[in-house]
N, C-alpha and C positions, 0 to 999 in steps of 0.2 A: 366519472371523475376518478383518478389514480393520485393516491398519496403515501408518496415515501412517508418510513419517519425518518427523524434527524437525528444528529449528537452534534450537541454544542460545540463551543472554545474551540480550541486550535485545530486546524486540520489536520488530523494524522491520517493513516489508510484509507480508513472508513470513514473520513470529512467527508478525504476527495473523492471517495465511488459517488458519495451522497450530493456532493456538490454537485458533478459530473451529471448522475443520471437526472436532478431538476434543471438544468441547463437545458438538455439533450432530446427530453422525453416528449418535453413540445415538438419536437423536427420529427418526431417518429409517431404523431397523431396523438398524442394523450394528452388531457388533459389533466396538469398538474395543479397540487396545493402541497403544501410542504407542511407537514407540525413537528412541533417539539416536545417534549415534555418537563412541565415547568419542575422546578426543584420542590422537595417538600417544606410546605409552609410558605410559598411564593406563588405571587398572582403572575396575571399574564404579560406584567412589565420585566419580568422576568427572563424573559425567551427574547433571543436576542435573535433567531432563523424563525420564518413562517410563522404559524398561527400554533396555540396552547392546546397541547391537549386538554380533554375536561377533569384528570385529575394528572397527580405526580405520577409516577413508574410505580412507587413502592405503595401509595394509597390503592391504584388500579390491581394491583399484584395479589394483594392483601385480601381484596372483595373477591378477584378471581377464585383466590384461595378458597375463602369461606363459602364460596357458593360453585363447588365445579359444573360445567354445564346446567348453569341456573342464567346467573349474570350475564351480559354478553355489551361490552362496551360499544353507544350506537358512533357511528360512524357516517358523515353523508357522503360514500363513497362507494363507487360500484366495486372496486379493490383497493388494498390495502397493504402497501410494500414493507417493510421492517428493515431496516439497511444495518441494525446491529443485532443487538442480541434479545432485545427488549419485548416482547411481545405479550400479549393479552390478550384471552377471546373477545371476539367483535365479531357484530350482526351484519357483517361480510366479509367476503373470503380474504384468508392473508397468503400472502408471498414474504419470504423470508430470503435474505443474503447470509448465510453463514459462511464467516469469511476462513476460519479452519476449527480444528478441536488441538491447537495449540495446548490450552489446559489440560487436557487428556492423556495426550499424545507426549507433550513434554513437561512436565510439570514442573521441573528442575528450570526451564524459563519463563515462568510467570510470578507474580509475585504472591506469597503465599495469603497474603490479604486479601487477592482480588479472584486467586484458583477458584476457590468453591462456589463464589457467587458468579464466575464464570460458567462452570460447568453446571452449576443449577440453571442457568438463565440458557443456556443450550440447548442443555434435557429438555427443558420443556417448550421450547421454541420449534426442536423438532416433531414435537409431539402435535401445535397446537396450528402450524403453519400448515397450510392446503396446500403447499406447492414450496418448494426450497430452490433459491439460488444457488450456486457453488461457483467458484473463480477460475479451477481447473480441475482437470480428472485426478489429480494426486488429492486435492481435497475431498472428491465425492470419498475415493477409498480411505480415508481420516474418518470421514461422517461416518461411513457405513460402519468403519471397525470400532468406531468409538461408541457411536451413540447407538448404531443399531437402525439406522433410518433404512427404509426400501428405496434403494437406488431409480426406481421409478418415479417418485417422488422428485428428484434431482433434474436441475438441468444445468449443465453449466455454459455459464455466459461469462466469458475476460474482460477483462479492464483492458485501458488504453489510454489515449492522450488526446488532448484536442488536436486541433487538425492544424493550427499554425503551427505545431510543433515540425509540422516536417517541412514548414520553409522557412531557411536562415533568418535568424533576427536584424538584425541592424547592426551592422558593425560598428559604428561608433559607440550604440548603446551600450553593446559589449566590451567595447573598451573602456569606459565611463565605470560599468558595473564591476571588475576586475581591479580596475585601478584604486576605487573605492574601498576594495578588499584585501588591499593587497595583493593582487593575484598577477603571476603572471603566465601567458599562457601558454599550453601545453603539461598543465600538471596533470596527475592522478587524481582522479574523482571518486569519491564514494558520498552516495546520500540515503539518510536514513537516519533512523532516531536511534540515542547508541542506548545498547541493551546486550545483555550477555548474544543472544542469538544471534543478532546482526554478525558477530565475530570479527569487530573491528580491533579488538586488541593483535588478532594474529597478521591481520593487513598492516598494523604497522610496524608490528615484527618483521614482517616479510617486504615491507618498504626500506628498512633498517639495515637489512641483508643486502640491501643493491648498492653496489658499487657508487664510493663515493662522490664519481664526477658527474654520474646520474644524479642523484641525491642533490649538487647544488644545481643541477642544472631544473631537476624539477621536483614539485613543493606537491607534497602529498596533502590535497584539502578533502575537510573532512567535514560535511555539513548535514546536521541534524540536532536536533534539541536534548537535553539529558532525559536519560529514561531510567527504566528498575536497573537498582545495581550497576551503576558504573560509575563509582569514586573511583576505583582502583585505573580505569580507562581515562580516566579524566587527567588522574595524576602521573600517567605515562607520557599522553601529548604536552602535558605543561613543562615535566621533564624533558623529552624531546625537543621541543621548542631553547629549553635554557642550554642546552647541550648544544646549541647551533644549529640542528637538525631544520629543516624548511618542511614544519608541519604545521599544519593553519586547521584552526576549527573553528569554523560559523556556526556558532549555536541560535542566534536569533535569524534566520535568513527567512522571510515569511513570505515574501514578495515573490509571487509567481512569474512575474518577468526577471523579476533578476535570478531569481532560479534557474527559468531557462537559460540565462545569459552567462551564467557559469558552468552548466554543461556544455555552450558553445564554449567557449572558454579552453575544457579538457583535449588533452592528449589522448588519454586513457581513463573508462572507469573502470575501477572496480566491484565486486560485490560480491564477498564472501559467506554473504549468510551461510546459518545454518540452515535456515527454515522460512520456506514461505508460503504462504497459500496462495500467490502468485508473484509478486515482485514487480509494482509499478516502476519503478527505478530503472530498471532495465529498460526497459519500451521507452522511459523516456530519454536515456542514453543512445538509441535507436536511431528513434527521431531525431536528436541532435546531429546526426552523425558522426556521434561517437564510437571507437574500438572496445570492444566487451570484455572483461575476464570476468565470469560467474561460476556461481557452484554449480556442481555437477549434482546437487542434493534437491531434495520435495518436488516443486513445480516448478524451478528453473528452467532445466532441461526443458519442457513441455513449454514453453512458456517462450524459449529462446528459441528452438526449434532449430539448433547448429547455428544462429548465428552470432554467440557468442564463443570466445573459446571457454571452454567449459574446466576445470580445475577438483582436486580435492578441497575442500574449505579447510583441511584439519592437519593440511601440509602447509605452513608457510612458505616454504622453499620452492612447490608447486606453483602457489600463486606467484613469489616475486619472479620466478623465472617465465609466467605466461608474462606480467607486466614488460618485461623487457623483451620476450617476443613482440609484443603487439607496436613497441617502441621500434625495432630495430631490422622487423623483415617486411619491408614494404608491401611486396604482395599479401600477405597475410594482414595487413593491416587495412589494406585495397578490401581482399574478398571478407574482410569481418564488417567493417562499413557499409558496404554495401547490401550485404546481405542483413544488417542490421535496418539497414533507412527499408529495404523491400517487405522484413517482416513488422516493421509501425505501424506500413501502410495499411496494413488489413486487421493491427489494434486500436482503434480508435474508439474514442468515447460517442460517438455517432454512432459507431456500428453497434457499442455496448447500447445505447440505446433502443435502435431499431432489434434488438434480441431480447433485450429484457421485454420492452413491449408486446411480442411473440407472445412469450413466456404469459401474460396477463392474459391477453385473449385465448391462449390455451386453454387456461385456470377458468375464464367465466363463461366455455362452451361447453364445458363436461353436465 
């Protein structure tokens, strides 16, 4: 038996790897159970994914503490997957996903409340895991500078998308979902939860910069949830918006079909992050057959592999003038599509499955 753990509430990143790899893991021969870990001072009406663990994180952490290499949390599982940061010894072998050393590495984008129980909950994750995931090779070389883990130890396996994503949705649905939104199609795309890193302030700086009859012609939508740090982001688009500007932000957008049905939707996406330890968004721009402009920074690059155009994130003038290449020179918008839908093909969350599973039988042949 193979059991991820979970993290509750909304899907961010690390919902959907988690969601993803319990879908997926059965197609790839494993048998799955999923748990969670109930909150402290809550029973197991609590957990709202899979089955309880036997205590909270911080009651488990706590014992671990006071007894190292004493206590060892039983488990009925031949492995035991970690898909955050969460971990605790257990009387079988763990597999860890660390998804970057973000707190490490950039401290100045995390929030100072959540930095040190970050990089506590890392430290010792790499220390106590038998075997470590990584999302890309720009992340092993983050692990390795930060925490010091032995790159052997490592194996990196990518995210991806399910596999209807690489055939067209339904056009009406899509126009139904769009119209609902306001949307009309052909705009700029960006998605992601807004946070200083994402660097959505400078995309719509550099949306701002483009030529007026662009601008009415197309609506720069911006879809993701509020994160650390961005009143100041917040009160740019609300400005924008009263200014006349055709900027649109869907904060609650949860629905995975209509998610996709708004990247079918786009002209162009964007994504200027600063920093990613992979960048789902992209792949699923991909599979949309959507035109790319990404950073040319962390695991983009690696991750795009040339098929997006590739930009400075810390030029806006960079970015709005790829945006209107990808608008205005048809071949180049031909060979980024293209080479966008060929490189999905070989991201998919089936294939992350069939590799994470690899990775398991590795771990319980040694």
């Amino acid at each position: 038996m193979i059991e991820p753990g979970l993290t509750g509430g909304r899907l961010d990143g690390i919902g959907v790897y988690t969601d993803a790899l319990l879908r997926h893991l059965p197609g790839a021969g494993c048998d799955v159970t999923g748990y969670s870990y109930p909150p402290v001072g809550a029973g197991a009406a609590a957990i709202s994914v899979g089955l309880p663990m036997p205590q909270s994180f911080e009651a488990a952490s706590l014992r671990d503490l006071a007894t190292p290499g004493v206590h060892r949390v039983h488990m009925p599982a031949d492995i035991f997957h970690v898909t955050d940061y969460r971990i605790v010894r257990m009387d079988c072998p763990l597999v860890a996903t660390l998804h970057d050393a973000l707190p490490v590495s950039h401290p100045e984008w995390c929030s100072t409340r959540l930095r040190g129980v970050k990089n506590w909950l890392q430290q010792k994750a790499t220390r106590k895991a038998d075997h470590v995931i990584a999302l890309s090779h720009f992340a092993i070389d983050e692990l390795v500078s930060c925490f010091g883990i032995d790159p052997q130890r490592v194996s990196v396996v990518p995210c991806g998308v399910d596999d209807e994503w690489l055939q067209a949705p339904d056009a009406a649905a899509v126009a139904a979902t769009l119209q609902a939104n306001g949307l009309r199609p052909g705009y700029f795309l960006f998605v992601g939860t807004l946070q200083p890193r994402k660097n959505v302030g400078r995309l719509l700086q550099a949306y701002l910069q483009l030529p007026a009859a662009v601008r009415a012609e197309r609506q720069l939508v911006i879809v993701g949830a509020a994160g650390w740090r961005c009143e100041q982001l917040v009160s740019e688009l609300v400005a924008a918006r009263q200014n006349g500007e055709h900027v649109v932000w869907l904060d609650a957008l949860t629905d995975g079909a209509a998610l996709r049905h708004v990247y079918a939707g786009a002209g162009v996406f964007v994504f200027p992050s600063l920093y990613e330890g992979f960048g789902i968004p992209v792949v699923e721009a991909f599979a949309a057959g959507v035109p790319v402009v990404a950073s040319n920074t962390t695991s983009l690059p690696e991750v795009s592999q040339g098929a997006a155009l590739e930009v400075d994130p810390l030029d806006a003038g960079a970015i709005g003038a790829a945006m209107l290449a990808l608008l205005r020179d048809d071949a180049l918008r031909a060979r980024c599509t293209d080479a966008g839908r060929r490189r999905a093909a070989v991201l998919t969350w089936r294939e992350t499955a069939r590799q994470t599973a690899a990775v398991y039988h590795a771990v319980l042949s040694r």
